[in-house]
PDB file with SEQRES, HELIX, SHEET and CRYST1 records, atoms N, CA, C and O in Angstrom:
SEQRES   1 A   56  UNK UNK UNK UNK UNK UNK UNK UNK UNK UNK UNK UNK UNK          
SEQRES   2 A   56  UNK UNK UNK UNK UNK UNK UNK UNK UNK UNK UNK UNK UNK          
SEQRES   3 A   56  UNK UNK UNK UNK UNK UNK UNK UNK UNK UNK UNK UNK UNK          
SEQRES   4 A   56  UNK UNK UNK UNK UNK UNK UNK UNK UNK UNK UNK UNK UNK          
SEQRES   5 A   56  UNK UNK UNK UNK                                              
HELIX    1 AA1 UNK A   16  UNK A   19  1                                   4    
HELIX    2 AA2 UNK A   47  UNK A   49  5                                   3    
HELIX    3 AA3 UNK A   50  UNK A   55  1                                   6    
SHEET    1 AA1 3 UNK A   2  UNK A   4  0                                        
SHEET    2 AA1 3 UNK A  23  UNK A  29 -1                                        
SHEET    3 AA1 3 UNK A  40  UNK A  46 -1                                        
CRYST1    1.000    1.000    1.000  90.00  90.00  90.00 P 1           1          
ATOM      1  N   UNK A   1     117.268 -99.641  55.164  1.00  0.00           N  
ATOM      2  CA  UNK A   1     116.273 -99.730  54.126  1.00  0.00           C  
ATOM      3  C   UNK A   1     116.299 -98.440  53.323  1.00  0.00           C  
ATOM      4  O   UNK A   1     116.387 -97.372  53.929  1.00  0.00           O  
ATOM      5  N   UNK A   2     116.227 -98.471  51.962  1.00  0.00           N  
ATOM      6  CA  UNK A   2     116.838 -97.273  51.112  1.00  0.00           C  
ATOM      7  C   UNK A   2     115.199 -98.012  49.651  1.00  0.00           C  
ATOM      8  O   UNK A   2     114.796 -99.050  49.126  1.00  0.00           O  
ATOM      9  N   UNK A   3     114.861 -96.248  49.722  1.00  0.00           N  
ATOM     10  CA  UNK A   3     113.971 -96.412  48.557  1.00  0.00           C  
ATOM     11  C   UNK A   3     113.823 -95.538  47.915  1.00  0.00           C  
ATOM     12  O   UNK A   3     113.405 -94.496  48.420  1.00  0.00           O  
ATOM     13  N   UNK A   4     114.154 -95.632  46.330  1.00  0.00           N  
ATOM     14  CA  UNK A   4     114.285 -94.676  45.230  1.00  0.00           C  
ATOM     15  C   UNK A   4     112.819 -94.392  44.619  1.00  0.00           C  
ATOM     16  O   UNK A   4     111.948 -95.221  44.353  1.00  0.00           O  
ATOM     17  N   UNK A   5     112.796 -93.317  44.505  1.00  0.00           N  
ATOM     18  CA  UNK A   5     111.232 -92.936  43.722  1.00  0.00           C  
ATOM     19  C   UNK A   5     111.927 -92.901  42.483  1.00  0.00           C  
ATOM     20  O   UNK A   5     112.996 -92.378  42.168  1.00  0.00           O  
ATOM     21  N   UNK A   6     111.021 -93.626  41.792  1.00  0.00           N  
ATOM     22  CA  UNK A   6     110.591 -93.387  40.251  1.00  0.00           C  
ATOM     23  C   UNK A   6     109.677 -93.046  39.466  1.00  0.00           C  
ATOM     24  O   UNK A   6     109.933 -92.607  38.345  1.00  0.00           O  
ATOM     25  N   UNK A   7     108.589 -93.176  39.874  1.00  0.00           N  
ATOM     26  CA  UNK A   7     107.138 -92.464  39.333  1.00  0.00           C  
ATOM     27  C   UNK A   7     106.528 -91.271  40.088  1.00  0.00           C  
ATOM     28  O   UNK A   7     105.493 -90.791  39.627  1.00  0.00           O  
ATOM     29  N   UNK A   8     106.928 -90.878  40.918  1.00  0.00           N  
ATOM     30  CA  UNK A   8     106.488 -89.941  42.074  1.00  0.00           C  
ATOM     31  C   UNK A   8     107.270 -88.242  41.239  1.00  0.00           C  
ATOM     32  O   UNK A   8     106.864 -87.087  41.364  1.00  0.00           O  
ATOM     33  N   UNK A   9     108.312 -88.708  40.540  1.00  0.00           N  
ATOM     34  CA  UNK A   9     108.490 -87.377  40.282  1.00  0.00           C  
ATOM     35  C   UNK A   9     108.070 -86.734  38.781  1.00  0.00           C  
ATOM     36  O   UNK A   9     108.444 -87.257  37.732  1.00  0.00           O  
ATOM     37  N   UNK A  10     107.464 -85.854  38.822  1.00  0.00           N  
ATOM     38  CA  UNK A  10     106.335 -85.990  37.053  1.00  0.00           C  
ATOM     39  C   UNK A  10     106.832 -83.575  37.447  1.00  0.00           C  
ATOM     40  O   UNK A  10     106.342 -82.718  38.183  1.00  0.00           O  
ATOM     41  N   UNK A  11     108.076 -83.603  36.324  1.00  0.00           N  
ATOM     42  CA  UNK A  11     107.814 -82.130  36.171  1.00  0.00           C  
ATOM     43  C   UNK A  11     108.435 -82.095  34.451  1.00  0.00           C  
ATOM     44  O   UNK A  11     108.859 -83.015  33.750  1.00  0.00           O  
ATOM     45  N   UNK A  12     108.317 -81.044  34.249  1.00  0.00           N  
ATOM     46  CA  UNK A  12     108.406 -80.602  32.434  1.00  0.00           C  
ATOM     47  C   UNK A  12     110.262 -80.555  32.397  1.00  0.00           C  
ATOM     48  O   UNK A  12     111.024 -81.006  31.543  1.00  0.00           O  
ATOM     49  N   UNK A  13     110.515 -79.933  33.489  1.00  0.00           N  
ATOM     50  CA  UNK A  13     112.147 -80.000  33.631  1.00  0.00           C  
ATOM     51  C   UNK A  13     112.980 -81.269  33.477  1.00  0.00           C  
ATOM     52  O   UNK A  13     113.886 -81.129  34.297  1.00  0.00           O  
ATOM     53  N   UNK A  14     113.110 -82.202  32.976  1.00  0.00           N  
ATOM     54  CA  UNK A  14     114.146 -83.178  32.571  1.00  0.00           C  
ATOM     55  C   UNK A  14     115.445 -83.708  33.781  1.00  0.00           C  
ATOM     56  O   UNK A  14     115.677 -84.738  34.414  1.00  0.00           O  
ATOM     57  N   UNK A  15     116.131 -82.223  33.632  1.00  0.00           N  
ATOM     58  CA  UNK A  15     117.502 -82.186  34.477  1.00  0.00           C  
ATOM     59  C   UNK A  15     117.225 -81.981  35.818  1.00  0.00           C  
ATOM     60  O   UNK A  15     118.183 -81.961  36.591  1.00  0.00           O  
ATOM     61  N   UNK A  16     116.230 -81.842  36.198  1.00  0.00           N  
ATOM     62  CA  UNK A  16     115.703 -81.233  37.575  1.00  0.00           C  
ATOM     63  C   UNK A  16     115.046 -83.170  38.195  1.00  0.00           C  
ATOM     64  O   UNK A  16     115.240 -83.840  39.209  1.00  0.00           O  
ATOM     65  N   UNK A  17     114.336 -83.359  37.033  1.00  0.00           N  
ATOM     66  CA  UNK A  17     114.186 -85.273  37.449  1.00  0.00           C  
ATOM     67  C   UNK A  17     114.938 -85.669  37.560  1.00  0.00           C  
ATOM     68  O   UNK A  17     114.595 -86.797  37.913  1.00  0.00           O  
ATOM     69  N   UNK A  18     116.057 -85.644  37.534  1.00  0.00           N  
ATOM     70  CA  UNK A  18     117.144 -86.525  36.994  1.00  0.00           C  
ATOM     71  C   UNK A  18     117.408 -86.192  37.976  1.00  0.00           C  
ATOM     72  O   UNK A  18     117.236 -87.239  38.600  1.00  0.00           O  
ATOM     73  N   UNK A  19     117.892 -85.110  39.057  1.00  0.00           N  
ATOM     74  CA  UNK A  19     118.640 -85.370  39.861  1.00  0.00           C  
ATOM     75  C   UNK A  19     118.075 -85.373  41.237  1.00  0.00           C  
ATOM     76  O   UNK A  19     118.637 -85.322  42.332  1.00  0.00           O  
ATOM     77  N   UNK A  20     116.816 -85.445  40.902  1.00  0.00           N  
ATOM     78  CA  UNK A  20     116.014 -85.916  42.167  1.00  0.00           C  
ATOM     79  C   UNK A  20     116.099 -87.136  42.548  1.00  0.00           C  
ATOM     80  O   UNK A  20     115.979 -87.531  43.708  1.00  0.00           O  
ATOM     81  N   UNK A  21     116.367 -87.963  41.332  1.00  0.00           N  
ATOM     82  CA  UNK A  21     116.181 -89.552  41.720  1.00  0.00           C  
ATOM     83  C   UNK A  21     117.591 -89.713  42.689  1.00  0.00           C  
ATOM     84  O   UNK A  21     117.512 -90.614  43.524  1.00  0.00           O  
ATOM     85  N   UNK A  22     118.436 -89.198  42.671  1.00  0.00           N  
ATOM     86  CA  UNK A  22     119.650 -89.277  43.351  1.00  0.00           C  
ATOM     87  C   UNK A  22     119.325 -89.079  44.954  1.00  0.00           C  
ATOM     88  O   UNK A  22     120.279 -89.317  45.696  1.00  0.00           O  
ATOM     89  N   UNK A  23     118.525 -88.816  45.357  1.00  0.00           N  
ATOM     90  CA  UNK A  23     118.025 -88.775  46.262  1.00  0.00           C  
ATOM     91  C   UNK A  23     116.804 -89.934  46.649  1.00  0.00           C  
ATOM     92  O   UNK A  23     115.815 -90.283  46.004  1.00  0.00           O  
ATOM     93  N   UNK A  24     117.571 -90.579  48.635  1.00  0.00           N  
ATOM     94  CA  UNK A  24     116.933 -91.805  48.815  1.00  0.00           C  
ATOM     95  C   UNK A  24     116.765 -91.544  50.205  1.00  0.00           C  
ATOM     96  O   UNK A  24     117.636 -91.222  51.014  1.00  0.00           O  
ATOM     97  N   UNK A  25     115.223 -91.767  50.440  1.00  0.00           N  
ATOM     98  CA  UNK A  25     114.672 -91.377  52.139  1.00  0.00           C  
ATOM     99  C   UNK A  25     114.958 -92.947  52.608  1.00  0.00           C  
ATOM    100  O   UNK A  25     114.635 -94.055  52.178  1.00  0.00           O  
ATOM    101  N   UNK A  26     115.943 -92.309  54.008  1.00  0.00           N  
ATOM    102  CA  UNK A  26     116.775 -93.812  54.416  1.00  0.00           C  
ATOM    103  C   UNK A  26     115.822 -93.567  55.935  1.00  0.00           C  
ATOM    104  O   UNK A  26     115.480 -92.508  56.462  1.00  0.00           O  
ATOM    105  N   UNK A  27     115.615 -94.743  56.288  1.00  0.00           N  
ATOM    106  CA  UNK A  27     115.187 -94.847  57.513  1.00  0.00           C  
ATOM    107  C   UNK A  27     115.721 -95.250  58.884  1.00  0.00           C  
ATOM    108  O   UNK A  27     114.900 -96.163  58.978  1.00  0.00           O  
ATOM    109  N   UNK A  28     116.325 -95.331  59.896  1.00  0.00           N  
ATOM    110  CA  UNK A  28     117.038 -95.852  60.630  1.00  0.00           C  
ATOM    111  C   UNK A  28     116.128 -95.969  61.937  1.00  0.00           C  
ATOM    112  O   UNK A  28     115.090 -95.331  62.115  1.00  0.00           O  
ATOM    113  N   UNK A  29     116.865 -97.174  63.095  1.00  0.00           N  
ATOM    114  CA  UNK A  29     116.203 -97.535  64.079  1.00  0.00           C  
ATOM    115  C   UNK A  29     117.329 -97.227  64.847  1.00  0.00           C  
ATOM    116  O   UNK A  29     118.516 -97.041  64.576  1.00  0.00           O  
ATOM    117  N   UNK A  30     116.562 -97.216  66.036  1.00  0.00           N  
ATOM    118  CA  UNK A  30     117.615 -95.894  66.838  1.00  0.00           C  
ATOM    119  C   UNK A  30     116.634 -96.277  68.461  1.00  0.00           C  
ATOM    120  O   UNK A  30     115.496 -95.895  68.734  1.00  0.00           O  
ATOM    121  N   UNK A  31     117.654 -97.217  69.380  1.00  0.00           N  
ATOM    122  CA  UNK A  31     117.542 -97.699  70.568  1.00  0.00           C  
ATOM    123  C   UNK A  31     117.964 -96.594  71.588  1.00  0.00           C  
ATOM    124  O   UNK A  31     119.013 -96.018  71.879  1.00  0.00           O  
ATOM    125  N   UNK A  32     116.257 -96.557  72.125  1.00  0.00           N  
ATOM    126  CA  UNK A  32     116.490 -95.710  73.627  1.00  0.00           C  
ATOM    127  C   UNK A  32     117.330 -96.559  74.671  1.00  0.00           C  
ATOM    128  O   UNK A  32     117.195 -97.680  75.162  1.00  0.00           O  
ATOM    129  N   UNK A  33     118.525 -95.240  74.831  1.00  0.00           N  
ATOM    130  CA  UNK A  33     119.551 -96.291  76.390  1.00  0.00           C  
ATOM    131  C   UNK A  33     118.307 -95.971  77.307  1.00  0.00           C  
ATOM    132  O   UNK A  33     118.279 -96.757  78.254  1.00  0.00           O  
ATOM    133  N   UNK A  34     117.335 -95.122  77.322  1.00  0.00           N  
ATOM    134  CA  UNK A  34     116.512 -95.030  78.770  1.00  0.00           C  
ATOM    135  C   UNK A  34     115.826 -96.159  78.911  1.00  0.00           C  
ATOM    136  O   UNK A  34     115.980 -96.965  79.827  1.00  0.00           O  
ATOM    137  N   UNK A  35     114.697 -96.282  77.594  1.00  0.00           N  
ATOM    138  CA  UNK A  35     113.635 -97.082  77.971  1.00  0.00           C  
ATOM    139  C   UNK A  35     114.097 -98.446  77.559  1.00  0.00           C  
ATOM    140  O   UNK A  35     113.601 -99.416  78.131  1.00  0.00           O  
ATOM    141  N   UNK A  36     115.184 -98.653  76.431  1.00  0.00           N  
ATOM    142  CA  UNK A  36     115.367 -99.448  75.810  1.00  0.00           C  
ATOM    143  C   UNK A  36     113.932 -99.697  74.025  1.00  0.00           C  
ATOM    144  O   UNK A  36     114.126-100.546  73.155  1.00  0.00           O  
ATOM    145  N   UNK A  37     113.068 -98.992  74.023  1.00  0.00           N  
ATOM    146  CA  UNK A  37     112.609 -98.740  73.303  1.00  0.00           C  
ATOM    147  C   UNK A  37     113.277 -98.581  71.886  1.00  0.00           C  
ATOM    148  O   UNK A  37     114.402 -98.108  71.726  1.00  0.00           O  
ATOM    149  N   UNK A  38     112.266 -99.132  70.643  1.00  0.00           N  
ATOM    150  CA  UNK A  38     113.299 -98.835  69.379  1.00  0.00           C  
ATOM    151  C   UNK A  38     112.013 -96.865  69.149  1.00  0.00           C  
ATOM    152  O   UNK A  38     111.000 -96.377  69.653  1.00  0.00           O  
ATOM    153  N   UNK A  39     113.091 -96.499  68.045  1.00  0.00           N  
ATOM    154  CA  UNK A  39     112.585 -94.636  67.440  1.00  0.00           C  
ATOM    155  C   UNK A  39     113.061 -95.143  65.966  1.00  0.00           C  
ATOM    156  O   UNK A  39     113.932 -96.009  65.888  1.00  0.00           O  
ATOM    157  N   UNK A  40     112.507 -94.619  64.878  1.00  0.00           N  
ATOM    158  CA  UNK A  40     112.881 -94.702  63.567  1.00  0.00           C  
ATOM    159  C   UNK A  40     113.395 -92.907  63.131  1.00  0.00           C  
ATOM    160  O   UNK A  40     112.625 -91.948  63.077  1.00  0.00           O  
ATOM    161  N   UNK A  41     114.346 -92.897  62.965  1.00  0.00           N  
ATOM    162  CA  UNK A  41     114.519 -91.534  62.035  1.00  0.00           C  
ATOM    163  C   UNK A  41     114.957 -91.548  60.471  1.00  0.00           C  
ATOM    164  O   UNK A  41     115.822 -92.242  59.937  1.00  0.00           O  
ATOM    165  N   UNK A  42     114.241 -90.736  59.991  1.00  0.00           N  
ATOM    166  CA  UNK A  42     114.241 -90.874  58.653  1.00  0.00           C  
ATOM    167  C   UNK A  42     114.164 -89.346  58.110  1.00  0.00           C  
ATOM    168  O   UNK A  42     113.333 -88.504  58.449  1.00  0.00           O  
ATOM    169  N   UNK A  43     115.345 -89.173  57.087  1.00  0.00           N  
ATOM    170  CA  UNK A  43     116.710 -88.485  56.762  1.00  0.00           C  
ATOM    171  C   UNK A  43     116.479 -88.609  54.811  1.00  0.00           C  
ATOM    172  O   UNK A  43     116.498 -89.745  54.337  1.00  0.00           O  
ATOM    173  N   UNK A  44     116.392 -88.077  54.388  1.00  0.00           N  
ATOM    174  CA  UNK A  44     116.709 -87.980  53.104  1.00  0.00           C  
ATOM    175  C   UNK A  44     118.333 -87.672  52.284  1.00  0.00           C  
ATOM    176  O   UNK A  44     118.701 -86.513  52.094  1.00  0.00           O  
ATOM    177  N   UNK A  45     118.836 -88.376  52.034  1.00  0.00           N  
ATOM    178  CA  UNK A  45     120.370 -88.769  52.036  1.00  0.00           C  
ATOM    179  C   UNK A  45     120.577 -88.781  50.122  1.00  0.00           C  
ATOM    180  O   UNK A  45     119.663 -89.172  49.397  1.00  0.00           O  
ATOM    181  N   UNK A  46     121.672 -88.375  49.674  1.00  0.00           N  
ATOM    182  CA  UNK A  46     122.163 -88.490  48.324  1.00  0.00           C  
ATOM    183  C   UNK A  46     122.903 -89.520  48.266  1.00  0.00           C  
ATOM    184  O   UNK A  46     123.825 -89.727  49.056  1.00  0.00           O  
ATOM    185  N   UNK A  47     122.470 -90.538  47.002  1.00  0.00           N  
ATOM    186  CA  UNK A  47     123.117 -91.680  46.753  1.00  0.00           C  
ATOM    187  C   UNK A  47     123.947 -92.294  47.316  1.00  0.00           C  
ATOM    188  O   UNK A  47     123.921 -93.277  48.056  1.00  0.00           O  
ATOM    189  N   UNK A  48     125.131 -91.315  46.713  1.00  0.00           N  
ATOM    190  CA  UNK A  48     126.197 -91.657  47.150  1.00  0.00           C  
ATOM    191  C   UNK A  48     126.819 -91.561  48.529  1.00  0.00           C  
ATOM    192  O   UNK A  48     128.002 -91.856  48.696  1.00  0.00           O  
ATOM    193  N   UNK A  49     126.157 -91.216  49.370  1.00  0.00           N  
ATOM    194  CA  UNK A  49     126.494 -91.057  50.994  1.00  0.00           C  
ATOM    195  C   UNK A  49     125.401 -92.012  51.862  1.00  0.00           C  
ATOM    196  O   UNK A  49     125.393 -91.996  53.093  1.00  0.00           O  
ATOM    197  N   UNK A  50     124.488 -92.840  51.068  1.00  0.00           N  
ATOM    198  CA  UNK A  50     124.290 -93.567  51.989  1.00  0.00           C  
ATOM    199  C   UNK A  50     125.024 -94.699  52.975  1.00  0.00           C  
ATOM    200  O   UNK A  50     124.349 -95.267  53.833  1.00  0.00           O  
ATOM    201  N   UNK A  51     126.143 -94.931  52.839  1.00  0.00           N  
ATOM    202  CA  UNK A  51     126.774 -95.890  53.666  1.00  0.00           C  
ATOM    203  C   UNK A  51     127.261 -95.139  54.653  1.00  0.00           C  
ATOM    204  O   UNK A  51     126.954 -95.135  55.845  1.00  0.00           O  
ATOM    205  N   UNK A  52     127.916 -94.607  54.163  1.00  0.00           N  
ATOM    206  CA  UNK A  52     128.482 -93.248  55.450  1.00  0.00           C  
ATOM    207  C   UNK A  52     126.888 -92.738  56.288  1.00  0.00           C  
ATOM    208  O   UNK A  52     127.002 -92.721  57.514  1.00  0.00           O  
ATOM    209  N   UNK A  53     125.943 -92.472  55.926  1.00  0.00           N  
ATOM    210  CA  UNK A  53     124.706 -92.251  56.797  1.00  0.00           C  
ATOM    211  C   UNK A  53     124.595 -93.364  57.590  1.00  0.00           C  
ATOM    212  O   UNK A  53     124.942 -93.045  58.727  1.00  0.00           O  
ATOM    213  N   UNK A  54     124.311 -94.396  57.538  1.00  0.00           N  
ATOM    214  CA  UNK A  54     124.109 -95.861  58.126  1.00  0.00           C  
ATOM    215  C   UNK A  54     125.500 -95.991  59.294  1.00  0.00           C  
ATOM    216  O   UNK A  54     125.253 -95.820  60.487  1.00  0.00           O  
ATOM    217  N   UNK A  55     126.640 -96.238  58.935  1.00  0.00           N  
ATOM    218  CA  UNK A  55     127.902 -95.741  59.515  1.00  0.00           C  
ATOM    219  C   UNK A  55     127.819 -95.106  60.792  1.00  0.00           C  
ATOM    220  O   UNK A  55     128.136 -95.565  61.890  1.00  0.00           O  
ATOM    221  N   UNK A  56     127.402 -94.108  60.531  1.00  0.00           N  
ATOM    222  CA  UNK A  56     127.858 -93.416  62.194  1.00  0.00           C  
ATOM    223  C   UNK A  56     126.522 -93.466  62.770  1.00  0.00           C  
ATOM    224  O   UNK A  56     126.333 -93.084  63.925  1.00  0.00           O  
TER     225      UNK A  56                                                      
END                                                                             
């Protein structure tokens, strides 16, 4: 699950928005071998490397 902010970022800088949006807080589920329990970790990842994040 991958989610882009678009209204969340409000500064006078232009180029500085712009490359914030490139940035996407990915969340992952992540099975305890102990308990068998699910854990979520969540990672703030650049665009273009989200598949490779998910991946390993």
């Amino acid at each position: 699950m991958a989610k882009a902010a678009k209204t969340a970022i409000k500064t006078k800088d232009q180029k500085v928005a712009a490359e914030a949006k490139n940035w996407t807080k990915v969340v992952r589920t992540v099975r305890s071998p102990k308990s068998g329990s699910y854990t979520f970790k969540e990672s703030i990842v650049h665009k273009d490397k989200i598949k490779e994040f998910l991946a390993s």
